[in-house]
C-alpha positions in Angstrom: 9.4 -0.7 17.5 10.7 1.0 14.3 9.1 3.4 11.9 8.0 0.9 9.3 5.4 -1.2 12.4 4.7 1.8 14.0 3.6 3.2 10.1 1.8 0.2 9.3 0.1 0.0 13.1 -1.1 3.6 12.3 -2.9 2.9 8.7 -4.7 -0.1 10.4 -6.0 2.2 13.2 -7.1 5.1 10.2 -9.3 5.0 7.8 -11.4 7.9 5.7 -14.0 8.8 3.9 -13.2 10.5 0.2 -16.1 12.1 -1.5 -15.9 12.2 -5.3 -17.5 15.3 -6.8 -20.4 13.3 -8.5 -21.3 16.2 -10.9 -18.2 16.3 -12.6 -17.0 13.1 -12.3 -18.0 11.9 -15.8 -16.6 14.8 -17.8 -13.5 13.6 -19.0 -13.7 10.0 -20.0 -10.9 8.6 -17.1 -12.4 5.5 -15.2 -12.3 7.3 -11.9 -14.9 5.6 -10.0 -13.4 2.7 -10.6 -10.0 3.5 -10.2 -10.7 5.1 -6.3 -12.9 2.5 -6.0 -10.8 -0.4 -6.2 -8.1 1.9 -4.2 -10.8 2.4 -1.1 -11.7 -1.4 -1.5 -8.2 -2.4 -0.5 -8.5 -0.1 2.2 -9.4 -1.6 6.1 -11.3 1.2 6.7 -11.5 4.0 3.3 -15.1 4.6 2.4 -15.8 6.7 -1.2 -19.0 8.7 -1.4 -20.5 10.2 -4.4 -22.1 13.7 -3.8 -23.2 16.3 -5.7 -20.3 19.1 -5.1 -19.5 19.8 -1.8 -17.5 23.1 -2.6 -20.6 24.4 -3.9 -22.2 25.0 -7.0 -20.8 28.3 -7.9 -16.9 26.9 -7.4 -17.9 24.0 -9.2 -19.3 25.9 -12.4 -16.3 28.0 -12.1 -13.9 25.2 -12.4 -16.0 23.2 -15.0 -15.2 27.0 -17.3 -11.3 27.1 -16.1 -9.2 25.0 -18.5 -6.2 25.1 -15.6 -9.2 24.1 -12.9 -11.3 21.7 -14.6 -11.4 18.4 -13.0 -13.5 16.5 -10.6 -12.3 17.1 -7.1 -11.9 15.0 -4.0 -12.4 15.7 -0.6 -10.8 13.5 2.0 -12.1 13.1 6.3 -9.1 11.1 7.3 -10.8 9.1 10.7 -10.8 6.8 13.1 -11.9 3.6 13.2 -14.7 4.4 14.5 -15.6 6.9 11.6 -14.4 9.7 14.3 -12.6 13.2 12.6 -8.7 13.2 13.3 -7.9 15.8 11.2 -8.9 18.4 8.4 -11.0 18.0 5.0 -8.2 17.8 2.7 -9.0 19.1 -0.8 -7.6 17.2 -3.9 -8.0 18.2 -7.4 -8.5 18.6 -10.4 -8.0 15.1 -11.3 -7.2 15.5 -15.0 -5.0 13.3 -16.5 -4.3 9.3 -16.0 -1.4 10.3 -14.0 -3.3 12.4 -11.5 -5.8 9.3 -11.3 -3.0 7.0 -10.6 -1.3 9.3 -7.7 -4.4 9.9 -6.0 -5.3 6.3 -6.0 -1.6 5.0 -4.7 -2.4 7.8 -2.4 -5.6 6.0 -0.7 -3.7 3.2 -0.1 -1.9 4.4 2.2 -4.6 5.4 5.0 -3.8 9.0 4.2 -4.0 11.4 6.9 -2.1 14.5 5.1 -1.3 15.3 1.9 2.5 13.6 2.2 2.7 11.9 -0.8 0.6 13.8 -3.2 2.0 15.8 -5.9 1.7 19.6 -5.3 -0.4 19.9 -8.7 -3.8 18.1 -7.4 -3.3 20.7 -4.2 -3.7 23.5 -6.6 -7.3 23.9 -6.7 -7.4 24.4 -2.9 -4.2 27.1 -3.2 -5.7 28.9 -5.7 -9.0 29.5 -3.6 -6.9 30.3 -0.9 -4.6 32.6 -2.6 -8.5 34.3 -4.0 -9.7 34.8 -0.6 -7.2 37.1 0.5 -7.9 39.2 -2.7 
């Protein structure tokens, strides 16, 4: 079997569910909801959720005040079919531009089940609460 079947065998046996921070998902006029949307619908097995922030509210009003953080984010449960965890939340964010909008969603496509394929700048927001942890 080569890599190409065995890739496509594995995105049909994955799914996800992506949560969409709901209370900042309207702030900066990108058509996000229906951009992930239409990426989850194509999806065999992607589910997107709208929830108030599940980062909580203090990380969230600090963002919404950072002009480098501000964003809505998106948290990812990559899964079985069977809506079963296979791996770690994976944090993605801020989605500020049209460009970020348009990674991300190429992104779901793909089953995703790691962060291969994003661009390092929506992994910031999680780095940068990582790197503040340790301070």
């Amino acid at each position: 079997m080569d890599n190409d079947s065995r890739d496509t065998e594995q995105q049909a046996q994955t799914g996800f569910t992506a949560v969409l921070c709901d209370d900042c998902a309207h702030d900066d006029g990108l058509p996000i909801l229906d951009a992930l949307g239409n990426s989850v619908r194509r999806s065999p097995h992607g589910i997107l959720v709208r929830s108030p922030c599940q980062l909580g509210p203090l990380w969230c009003h600090t963002r919404k005040n950072s002009q480098r953080t501000n964003g809505p984010m998106l948290l990812l449960q990559p899964c079985d079919t069977d809506r079963q965890p296979i791996g770690p939340v994976i944090t993605v964010g801020p989605i500020r531009t049209p460009n970020d909008l348009a990674a991300i969603a190429r992104w779901l496509e793909t089953a995703p089940t790691s962060v291969t394929g994003l661009p390092k700048r929506l992994l910031q927001a999680l780095t940068d609460r990582r790197r503040a942890s340790t301070n």
